[in-house]
C-alpha positions as CSV (number, residue, x, y, z in Angstrom):
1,X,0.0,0.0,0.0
2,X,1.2,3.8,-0.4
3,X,2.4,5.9,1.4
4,X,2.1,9.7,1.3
5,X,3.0,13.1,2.9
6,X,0.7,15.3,4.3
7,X,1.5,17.6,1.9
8,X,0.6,15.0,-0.9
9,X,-2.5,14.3,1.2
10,X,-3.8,17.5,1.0
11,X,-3.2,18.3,-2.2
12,X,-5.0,15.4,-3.8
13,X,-7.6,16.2,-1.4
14,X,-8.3,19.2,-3.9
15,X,-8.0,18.1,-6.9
16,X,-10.2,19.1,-9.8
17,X,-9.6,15.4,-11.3
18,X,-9.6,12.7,-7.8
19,X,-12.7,15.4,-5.8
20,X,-12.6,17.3,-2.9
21,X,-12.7,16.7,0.2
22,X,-12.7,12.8,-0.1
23,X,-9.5,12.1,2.5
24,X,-10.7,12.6,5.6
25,X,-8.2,12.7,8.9
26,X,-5.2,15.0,7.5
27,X,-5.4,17.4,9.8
28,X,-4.1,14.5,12.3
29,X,-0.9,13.7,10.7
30,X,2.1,15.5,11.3
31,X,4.0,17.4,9.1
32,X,6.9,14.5,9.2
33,X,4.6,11.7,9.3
34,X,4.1,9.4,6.3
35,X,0.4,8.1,6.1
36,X,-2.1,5.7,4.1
37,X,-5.5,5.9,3.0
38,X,-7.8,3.2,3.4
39,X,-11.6,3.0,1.8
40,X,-14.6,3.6,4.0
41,X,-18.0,2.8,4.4
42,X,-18.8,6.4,4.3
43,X,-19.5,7.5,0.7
44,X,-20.2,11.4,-0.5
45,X,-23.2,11.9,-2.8
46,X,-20.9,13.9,-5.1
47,X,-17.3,12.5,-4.0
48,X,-17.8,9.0,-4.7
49,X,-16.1,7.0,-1.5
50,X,-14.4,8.3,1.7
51,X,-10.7,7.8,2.6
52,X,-9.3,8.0,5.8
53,X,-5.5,8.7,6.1
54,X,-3.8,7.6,9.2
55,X,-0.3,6.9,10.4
56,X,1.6,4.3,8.1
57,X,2.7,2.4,11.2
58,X,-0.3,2.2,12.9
59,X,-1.5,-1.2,12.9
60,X,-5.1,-2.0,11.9
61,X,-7.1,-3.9,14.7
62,X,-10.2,-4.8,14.3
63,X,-11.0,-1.4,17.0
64,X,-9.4,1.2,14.4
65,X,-11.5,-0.5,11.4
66,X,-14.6,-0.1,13.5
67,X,-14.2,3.3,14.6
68,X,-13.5,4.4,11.3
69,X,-15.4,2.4,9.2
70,X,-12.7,1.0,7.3
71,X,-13.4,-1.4,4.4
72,X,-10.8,-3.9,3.9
């Protein structure tokens, strides 16, 4: 899976091409902190599906994919 900056987060958070607003969570990472997006439940009538980016080291348990309604 893929990592990515904040900065990289945020930018293809506003893109005219992927949507806006889609990646949920980036204000959460740190500036030095790599992250990765995983799929939600959650879906945006004009965004399509919901990302959540969290810590790339942060393992998933089965707690994290409930509270965020991860999909995997």
């Amino acid at each position: 899976m893929t990592t990515h900056t904040k900065d990289q987060l945020l930018q293809m958070n506003a893109s005219p091409t992927l949507g806006f607003n889609w990646i949920k969570n980036i204000d959460n990472i740190s500036n030095n902190t790599l992250a990765k997006i995983y799929p939600t439940g959650d879906a945006c009538m004009m965004s399509g599906r919901i990302y959540i980016a969290l810590p790339a080291t942060l393992e998933l348990t089965r707690e994290i994919k409930t509270k965020y309604n991860i999909w995997l």
